[in-house]
DSSP file (Angstrom, degrees, kcal/mol; ACC not computed):
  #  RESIDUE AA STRUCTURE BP1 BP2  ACC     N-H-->O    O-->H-N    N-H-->O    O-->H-N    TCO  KAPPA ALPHA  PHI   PSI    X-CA   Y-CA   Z-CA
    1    1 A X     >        0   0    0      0, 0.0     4,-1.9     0, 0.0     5,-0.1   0.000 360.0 360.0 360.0 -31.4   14.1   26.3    8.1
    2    2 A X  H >>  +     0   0    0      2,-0.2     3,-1.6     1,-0.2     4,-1.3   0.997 360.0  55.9 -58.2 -80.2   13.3   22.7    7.6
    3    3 A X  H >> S+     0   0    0      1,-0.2     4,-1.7     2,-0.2     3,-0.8   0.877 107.6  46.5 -25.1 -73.1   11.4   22.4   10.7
    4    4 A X  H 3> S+     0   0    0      1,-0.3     4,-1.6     2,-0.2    -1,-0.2   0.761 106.1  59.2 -73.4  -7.3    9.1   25.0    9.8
    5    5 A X  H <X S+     0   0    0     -4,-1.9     4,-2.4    -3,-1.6     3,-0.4   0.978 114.9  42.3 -40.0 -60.5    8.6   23.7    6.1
    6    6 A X  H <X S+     0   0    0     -4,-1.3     4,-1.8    -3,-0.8    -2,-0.2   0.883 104.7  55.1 -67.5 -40.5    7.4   20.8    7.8
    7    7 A X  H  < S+     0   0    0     -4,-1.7    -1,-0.3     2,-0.2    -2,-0.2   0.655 109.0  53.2 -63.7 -24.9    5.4   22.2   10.5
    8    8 A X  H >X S+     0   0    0     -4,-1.6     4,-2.4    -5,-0.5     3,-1.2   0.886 107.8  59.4 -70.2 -51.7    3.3   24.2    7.4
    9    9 A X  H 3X S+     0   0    0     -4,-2.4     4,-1.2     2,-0.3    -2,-0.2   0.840 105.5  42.4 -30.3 -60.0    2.9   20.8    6.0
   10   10 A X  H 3< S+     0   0    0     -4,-1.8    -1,-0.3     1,-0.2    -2,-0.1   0.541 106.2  59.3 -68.7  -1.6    1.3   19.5    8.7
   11   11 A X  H X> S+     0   0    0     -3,-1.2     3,-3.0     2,-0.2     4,-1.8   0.949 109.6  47.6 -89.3 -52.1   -0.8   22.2    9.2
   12   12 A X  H 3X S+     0   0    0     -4,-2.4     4,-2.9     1,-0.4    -2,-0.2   0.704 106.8  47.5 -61.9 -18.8   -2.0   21.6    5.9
   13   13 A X  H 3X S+     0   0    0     -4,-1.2     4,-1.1     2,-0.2    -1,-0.4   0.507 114.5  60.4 -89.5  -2.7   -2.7   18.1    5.8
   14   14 A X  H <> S+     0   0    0     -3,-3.0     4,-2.4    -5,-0.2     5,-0.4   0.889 114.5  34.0 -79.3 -77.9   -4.5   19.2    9.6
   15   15 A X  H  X S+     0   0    0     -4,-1.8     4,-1.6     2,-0.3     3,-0.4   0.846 111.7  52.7 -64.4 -52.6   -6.7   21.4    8.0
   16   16 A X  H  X S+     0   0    0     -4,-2.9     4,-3.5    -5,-0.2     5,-0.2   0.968 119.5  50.9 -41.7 -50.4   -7.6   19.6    4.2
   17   17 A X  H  X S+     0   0    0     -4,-1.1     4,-1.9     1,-0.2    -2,-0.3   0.868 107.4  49.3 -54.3 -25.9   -8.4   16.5    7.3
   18   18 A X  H  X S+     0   0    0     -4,-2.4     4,-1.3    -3,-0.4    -1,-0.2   0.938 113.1  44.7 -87.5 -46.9  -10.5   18.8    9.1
   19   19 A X  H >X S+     0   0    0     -4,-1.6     3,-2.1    -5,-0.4     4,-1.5   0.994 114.5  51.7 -47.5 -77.9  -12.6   19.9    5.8
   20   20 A X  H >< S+     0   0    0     -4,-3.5     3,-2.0     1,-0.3    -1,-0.2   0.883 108.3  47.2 -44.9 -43.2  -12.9   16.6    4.8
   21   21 A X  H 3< S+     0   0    0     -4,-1.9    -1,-0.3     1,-0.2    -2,-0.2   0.689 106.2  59.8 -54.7 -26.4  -14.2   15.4    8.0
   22   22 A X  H << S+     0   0    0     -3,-2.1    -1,-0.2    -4,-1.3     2,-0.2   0.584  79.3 119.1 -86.6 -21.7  -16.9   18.3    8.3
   23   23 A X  S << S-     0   0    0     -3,-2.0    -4,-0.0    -4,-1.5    -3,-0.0  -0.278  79.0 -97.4 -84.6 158.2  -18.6   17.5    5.3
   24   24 A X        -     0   0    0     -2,-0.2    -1,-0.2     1,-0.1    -2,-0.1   0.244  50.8-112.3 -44.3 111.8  -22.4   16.4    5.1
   25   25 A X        -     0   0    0      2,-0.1    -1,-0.1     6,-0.0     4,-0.0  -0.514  37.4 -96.9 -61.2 152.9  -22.5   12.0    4.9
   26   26 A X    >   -     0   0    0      1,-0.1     3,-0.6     2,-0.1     6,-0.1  -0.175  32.0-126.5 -51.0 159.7  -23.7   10.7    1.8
   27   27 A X  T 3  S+     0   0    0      1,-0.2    -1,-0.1     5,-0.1    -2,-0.1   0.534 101.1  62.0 -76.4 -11.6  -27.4    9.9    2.2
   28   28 A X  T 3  S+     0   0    0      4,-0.1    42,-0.3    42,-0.0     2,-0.3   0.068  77.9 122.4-105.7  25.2  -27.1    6.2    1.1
   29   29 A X  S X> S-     0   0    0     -3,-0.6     4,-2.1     1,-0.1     3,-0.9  -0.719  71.0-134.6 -95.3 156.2  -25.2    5.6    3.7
   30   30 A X  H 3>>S+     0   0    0     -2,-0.3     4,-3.3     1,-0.2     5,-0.6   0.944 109.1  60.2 -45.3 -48.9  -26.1    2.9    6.3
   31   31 A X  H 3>5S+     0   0    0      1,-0.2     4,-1.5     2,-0.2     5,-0.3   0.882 109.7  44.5 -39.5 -41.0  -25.2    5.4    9.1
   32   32 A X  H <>5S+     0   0    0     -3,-0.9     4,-2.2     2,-0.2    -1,-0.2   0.951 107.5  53.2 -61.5 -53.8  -28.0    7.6    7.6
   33   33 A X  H  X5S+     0   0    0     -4,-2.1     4,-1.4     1,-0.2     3,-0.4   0.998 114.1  44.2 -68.4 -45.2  -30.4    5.3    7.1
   34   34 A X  H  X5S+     0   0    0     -4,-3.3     4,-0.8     1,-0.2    -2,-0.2   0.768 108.1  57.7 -54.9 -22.5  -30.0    4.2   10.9
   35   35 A X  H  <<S+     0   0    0     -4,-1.5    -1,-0.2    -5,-0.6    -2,-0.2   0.857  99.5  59.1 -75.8 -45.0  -29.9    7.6   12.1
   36   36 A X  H  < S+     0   0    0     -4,-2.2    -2,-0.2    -3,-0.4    -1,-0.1   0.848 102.7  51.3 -54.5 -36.3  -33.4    8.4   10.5
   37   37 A X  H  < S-     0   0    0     -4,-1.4    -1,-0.2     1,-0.1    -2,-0.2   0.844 110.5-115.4 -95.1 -17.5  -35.3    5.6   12.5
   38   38 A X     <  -     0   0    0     -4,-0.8     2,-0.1    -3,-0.1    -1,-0.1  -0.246  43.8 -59.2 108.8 153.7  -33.9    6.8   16.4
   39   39 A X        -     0   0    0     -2,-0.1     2,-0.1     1,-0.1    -4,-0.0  -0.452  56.6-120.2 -72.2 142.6  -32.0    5.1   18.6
   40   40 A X        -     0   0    0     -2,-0.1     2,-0.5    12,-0.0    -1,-0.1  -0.488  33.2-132.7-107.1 168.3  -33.7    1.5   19.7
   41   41 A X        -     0   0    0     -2,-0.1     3,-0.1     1,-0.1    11,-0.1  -0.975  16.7-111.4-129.1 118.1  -34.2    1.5   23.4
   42   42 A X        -     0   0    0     -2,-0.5     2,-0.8     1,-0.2    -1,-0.1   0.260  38.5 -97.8 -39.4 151.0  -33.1   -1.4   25.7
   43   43 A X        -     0   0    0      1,-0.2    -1,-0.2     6,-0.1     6,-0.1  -0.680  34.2-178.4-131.0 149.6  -35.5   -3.3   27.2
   44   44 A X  S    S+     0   0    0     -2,-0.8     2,-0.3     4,-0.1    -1,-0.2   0.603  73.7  25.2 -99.8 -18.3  -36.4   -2.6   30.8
   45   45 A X  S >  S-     0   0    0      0, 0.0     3,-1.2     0, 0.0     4,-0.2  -0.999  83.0-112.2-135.2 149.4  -38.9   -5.3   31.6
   46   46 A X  T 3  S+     0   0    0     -2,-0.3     3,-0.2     1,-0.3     4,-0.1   0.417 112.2  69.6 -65.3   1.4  -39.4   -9.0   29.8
   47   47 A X  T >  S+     0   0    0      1,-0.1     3,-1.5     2,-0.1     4,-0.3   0.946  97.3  59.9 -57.1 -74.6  -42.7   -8.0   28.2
   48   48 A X  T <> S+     0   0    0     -3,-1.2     4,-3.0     1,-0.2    -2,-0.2   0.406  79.8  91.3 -40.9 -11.7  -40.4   -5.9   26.2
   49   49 A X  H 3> S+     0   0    0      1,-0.2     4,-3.4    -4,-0.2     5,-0.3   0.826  75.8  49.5 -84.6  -6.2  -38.5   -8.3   24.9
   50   50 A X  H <> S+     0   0    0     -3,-1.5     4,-2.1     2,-0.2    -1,-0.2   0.963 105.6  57.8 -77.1 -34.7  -39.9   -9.3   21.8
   51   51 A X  H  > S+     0   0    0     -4,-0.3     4,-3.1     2,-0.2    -1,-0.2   0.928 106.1  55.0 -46.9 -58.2  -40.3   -5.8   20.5
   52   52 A X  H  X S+     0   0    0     -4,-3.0     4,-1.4     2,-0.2     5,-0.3   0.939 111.2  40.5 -38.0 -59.3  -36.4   -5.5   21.1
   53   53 A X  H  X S+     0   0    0     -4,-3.4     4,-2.0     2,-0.2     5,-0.2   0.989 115.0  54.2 -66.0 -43.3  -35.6   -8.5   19.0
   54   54 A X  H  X S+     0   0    0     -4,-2.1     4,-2.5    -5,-0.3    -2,-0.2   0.949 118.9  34.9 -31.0 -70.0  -38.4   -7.3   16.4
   55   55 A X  H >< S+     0   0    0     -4,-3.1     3,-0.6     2,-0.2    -2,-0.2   0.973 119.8  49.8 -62.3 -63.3  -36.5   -3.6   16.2
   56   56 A X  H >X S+     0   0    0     -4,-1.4     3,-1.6     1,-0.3     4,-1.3   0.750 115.2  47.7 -26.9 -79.9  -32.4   -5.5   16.6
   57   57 A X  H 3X S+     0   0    0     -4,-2.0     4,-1.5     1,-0.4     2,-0.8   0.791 118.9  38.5 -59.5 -53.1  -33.6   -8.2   13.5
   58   58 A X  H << S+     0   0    0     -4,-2.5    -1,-0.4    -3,-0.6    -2,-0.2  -0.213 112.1  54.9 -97.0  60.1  -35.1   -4.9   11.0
   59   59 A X  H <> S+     0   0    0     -3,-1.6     4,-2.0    -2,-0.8     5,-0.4   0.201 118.5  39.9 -96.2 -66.9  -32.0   -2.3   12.1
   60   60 A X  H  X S+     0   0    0     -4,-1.3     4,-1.2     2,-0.2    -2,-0.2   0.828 115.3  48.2 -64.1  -5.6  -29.9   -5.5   10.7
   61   61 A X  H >< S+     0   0    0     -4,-1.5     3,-3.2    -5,-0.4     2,-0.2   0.490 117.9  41.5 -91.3-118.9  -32.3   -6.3    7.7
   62   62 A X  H 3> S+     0   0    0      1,-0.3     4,-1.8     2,-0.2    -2,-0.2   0.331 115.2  50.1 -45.9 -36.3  -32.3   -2.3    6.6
   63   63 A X  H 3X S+     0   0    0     -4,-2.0     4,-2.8     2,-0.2     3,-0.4   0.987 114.9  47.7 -39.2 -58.2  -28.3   -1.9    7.3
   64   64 A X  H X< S+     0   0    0     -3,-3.2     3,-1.0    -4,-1.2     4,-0.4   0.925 115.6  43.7 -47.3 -71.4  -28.0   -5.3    5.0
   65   65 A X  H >> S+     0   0    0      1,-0.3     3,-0.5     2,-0.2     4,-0.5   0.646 106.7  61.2 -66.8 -25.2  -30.2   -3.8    2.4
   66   66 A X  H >X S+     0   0    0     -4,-1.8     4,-2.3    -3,-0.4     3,-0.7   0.854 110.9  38.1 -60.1 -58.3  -28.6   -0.4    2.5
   67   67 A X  H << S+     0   0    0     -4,-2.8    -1,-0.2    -3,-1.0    -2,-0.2   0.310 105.4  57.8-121.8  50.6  -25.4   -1.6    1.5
   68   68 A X  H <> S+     0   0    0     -3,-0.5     4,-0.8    -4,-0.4    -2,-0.2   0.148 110.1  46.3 -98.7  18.2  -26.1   -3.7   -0.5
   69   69 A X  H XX S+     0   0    0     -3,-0.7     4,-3.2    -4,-0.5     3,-0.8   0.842 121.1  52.4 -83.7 -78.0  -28.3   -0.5   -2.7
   70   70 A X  H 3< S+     0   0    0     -4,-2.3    -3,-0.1   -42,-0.3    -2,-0.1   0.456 107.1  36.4 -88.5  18.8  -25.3    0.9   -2.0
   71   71 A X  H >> S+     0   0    0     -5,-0.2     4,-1.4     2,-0.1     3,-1.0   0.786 114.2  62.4-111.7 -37.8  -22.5   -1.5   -3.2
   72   72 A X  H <X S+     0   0    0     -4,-0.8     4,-1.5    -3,-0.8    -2,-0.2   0.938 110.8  39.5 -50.5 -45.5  -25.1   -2.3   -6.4
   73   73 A X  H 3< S+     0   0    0     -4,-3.2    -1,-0.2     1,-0.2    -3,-0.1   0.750 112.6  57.7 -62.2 -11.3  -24.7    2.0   -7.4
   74   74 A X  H <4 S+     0   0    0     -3,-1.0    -1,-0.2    -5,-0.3    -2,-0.2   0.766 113.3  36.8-134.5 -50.7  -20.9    1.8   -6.6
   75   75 A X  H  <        0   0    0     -4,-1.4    -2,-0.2     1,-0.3    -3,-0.1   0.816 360.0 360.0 -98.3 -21.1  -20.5   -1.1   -9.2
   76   76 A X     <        0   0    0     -4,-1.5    -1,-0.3     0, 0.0    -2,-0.1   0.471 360.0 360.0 -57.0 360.0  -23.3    0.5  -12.2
């Protein structure tokens, strides 16, 4: 009987994890904002690299600024 107390238990804490996990990310999150601009694309010949460091340097610059928007709302 024990067992299966426990084994309902876990199902539940399974399923409340599985819910949480499913729901829509906040929108101010970095992940979001990085998701919005595309994945940056290696680069395949040495012409390309300065564009690559360009895109690397503003993916960190909007991450940065992103939470820190989003550690300034967190503390308001």
């Amino acid at each position: 009987m024990r067992m299966i107390v426990v084994l309902i238990a876990l199902l539940a804490v399974g399923w409340l994890t599985m819910t949480q996990l499913q729901k829509s990310p906040v929108a101010n999150s970095p992940d979001a904002a990085a998701a919005s601009q595309g994945p940056i694309q290696a680069p395949q010949r040495p012409d390309q690299i300065e564009q690559f460091d360009k895109d690397i340097n503003k993916l960190y610059d909007d991450q940065a600024k992103a939470q820190q928007d989003a550690l300034r709302e967190a503390t308001q």
